[in-house]
C-alpha positions in Angstrom: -74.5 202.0 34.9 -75.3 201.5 31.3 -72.0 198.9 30.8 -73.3 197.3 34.3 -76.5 196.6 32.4 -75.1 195.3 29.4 -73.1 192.9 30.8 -75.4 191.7 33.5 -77.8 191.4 30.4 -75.2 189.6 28.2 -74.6 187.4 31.0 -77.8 186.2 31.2 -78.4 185.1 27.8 -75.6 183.1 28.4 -76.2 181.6 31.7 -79.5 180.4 31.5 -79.1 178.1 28.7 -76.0 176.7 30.9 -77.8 176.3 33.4 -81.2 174.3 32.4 -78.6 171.9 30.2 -76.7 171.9 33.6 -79.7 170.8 35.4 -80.4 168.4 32.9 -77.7 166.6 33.1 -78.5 166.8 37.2 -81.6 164.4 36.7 -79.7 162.3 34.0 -76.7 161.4 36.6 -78.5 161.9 39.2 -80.8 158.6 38.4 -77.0 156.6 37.3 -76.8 157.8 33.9 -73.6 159.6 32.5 -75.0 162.2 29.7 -72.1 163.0 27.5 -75.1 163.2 24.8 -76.0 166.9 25.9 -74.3 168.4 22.9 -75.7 166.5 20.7 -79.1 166.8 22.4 -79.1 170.9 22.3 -77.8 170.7 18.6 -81.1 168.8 18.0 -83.2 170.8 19.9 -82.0 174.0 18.3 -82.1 172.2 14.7 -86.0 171.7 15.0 -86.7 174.6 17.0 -85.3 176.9 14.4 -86.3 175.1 11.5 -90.1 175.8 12.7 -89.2 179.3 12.9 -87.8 179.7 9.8 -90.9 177.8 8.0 -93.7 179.7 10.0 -91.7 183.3 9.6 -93.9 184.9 7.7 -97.3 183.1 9.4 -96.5 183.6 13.3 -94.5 186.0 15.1 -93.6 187.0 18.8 -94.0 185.0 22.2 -96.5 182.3 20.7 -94.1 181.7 18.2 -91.5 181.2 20.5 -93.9 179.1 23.0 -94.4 176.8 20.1 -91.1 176.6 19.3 -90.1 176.0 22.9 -92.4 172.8 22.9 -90.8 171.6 20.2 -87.3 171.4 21.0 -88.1 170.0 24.2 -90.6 167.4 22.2 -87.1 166.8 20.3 -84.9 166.5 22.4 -86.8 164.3 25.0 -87.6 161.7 21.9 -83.6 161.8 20.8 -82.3 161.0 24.6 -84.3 157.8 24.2 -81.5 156.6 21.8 -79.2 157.0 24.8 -81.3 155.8 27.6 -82.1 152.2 25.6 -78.6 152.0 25.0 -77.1 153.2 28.7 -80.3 150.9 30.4 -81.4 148.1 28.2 -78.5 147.3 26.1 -75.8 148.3 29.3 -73.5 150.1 26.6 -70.6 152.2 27.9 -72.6 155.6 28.6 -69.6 157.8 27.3 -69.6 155.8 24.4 -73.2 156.2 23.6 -74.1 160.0 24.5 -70.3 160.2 22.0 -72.2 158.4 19.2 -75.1 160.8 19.4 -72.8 163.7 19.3 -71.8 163.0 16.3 -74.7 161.7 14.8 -76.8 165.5 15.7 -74.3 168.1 14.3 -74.6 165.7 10.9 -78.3 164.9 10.5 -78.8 168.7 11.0 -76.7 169.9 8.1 -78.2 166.9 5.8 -82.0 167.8 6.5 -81.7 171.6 6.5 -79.6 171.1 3.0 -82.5 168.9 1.7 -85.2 171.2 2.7 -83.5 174.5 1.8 -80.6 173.9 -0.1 -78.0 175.0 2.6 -77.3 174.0 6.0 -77.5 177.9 8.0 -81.0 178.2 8.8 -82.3 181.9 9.2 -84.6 183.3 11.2 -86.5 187.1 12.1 -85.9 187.2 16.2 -89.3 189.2 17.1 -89.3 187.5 20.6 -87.3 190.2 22.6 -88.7 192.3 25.1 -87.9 195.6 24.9 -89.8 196.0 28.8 -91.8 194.5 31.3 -95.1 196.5 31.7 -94.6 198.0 35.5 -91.5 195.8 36.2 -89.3 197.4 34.0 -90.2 200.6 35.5 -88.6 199.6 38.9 -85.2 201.3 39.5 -82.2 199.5 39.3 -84.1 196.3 39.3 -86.3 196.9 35.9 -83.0 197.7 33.8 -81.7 194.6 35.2 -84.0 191.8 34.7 -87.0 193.2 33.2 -85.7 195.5 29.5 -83.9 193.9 26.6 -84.8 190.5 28.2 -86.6 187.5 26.7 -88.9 185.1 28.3 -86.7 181.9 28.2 -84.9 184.2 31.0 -88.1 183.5 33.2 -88.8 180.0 32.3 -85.0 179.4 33.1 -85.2 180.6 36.6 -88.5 178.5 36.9 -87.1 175.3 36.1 -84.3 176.3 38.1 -87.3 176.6 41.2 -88.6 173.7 39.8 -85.7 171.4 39.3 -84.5 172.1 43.2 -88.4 171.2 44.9 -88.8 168.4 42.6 -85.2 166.9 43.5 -85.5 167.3 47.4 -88.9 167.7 48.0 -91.1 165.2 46.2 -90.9 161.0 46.3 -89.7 161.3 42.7 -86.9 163.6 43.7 -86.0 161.1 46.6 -86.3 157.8 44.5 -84.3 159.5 41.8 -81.6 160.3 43.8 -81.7 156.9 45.5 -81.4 155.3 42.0 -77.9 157.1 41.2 -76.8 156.4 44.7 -77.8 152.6 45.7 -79.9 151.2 43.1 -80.0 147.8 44.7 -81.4 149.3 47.9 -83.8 151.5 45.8 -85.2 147.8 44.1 -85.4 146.5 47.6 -87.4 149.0 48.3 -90.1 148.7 45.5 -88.5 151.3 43.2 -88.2 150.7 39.6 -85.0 151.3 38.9 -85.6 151.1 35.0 -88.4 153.7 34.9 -86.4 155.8 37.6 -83.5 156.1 34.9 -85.6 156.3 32.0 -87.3 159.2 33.6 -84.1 161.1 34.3 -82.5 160.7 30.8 -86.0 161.7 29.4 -86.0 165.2 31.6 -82.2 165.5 30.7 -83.0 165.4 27.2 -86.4 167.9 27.3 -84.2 170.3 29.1 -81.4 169.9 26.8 -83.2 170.4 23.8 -84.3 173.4 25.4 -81.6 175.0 25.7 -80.2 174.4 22.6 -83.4 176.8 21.0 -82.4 178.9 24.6 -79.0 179.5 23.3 -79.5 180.6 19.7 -82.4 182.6 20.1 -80.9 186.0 22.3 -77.3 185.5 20.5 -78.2 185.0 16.8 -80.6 184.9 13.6 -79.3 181.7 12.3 -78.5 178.1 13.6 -75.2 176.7 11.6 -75.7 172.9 12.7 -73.4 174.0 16.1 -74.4 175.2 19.6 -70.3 176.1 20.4 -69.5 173.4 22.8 -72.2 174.6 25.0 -73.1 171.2 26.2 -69.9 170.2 27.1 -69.4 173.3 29.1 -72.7 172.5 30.7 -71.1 169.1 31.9 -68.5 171.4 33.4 -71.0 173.9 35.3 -72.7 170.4 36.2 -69.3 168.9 37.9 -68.5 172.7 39.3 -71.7 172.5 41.1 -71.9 169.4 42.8 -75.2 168.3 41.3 -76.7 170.4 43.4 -79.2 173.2 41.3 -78.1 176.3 43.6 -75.1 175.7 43.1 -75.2 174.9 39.5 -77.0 178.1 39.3 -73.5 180.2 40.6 -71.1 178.2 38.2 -73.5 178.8 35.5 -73.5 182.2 36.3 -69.9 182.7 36.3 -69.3 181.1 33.1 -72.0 182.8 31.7 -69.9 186.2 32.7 -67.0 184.9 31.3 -68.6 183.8 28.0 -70.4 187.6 27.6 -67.1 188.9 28.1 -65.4 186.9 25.4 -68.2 188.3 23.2 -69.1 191.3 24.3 -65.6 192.7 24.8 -65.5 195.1 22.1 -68.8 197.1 23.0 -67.3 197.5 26.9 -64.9 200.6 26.6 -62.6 200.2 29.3 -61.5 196.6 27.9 -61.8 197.2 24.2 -58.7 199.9 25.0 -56.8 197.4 27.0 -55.5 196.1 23.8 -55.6 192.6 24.5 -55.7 190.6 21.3 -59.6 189.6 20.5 -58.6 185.3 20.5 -57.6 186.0 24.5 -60.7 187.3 25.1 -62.2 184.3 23.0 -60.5 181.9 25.3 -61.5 182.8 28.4 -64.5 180.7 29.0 -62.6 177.5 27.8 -59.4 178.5 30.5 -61.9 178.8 33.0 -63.6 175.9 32.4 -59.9 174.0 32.8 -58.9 176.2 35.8 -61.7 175.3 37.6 -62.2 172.0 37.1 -58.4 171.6 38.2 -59.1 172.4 41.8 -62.7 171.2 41.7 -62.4 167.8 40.3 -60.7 166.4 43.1 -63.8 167.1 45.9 -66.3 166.2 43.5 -68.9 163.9 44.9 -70.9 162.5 42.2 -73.5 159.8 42.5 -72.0 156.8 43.4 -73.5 154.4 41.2 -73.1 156.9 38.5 -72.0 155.5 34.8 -72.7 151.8 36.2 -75.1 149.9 34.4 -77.4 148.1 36.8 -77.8 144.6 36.3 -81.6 143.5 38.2 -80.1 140.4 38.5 -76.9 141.1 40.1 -76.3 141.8 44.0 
């Protein structure tokens, strides 16, 4: 039961970041605009996130620590997707092009600010934020081992969003105008919507989320932030176009990746795979060869928003 634990627990840490940068991207697309900028988003996210920790280590330590911390990568990330949602809406640039541009631009401004301020780009900090067990939960059976010891709290405001995200998307006018925006934005301005705001409002929740989990993903996996969040972002775009846009089911692709990621890094605490022999780069690419597999024989059925990645013109009918 104890290698049950640890790899349910293991999966978690990775799947929760996946999926609120998953669901992210959901409002982004959802509203018409493509958000290749995730990446670049998390790496920002993370980058100020951490940096706060690091400066208020030895002032500030446990959950308030990490609230404050949590408010500020979304702060940052929110504020950076506006370079991408002036450029997809106002200036009508090629939305792959942009969220690219901002890729790059992240990974870069990172390592030149934290060299500035501390003379090297790895920024360290003292992870005091895990939760060794939930008062009364984690006294459950089965349950408590589960979700409530050796967990963190961004585990709980994952699967809150996650509740969030899906009400807000199907059961509010936002959530319907949104989705009307990425599906007929012409109809949507006939009807009174505003298209602009609509899209602006997506990209901004894309980026708040996705500078979330950029801190979500560093925080339970390391004590440092090296200017890279591993491709997560990209792989959320896959999770994203596994699950349809829908949050459920981005919730199960997240999840499986997530397995398949705590398996590539977790391998060599597991016994009975550790003695397979299998060299330690297989296990490193699993994730990514799922990622391809999947996509193969998902791509094709894939229903997107229809007017996603095309700029809407007012003007034009």
């Amino acid at each position: 039961m104890n290698v049950i634990y640890f790899i349910f627990q293991q999966t978690m840490f990775f799947s929760i970041p996946l999926m609120i940068v998953a669901l992210g991207g959901m409002f982004s697309e959802r509203s018409g605009i493509i958000n290749i900028a995730l990446e670049g988003i998390m790496t920002m996210g993370a980058f100020t996130s951490i940096l706060f920790l690091n400066l208020t280590g030895g002032k500030m330590s446990g959950q308030s620590q990490l609230l404050l911390a949590i408010v500020i990568s979304m702060v940052t990330g929110g504020v950076f997707s506006l370079f991408h949602a002036y450029a997809a809406i106002n200036m009508k640039a090629d939305q792959t092009i942009s969220g690219t541009a901002l890729n790059m631009f992240a990974p870069a401004f990172a390592i030149f600010v934290a060299r500035i301020i501390q003379g090297v780009q790895q920024i360290q900090f003292t992870n005091t934020f895990r939760i060794d067990s939930v008062p009364v939960l984690g006294s459950i059976p089965v349950i408590g081992p589960l979700f409530f010891k050796n967990t963190y709290i961004t585990t709980f405001i994952g699967v809150g969003i996650l509740i969030i995200s899906t009400i807000v998307l199907y059961r509010t006018k936002f959530g319907l105008r949104l989705r009307a925006c990425g599906e007929h934005p012409q109809a949507a301005d006939a009807a009174g919507i505003n298209v602009y705001h609509m899209q602006y409002a997506g990209v901004i929740i894309s980026g708040m989320l996705g500078g979330l989990g950029g801190l979500v993903f560093v925080v339970p996996t390391s004590t440092n932030f090296n200017a890279t969040v591993s491709g997560y972002g990209f792989l959320a775009l896959a999770v994203l176009i596994f699950g349809q846009w829908k949050p459920v089911k981005i919730m199960w692709a997240s999840l499986f990746f997530g397995l398949t990621k705590a398996i590539a890094a977790s391998y060599s605490g597991i016994a009975f795979l550790s003695n397979l022999g299998i060299p330690s780069y297989l296990f490193k690419m699993i994730p990514y060869i799922a990622t391809l597999v999947v996509l193969i024989f998902t791509s094709r059925n894939s229903q997107a928003p229809r007017a996603e990645g095309i700029p809407y013109d007012k003007g034009a009918r």
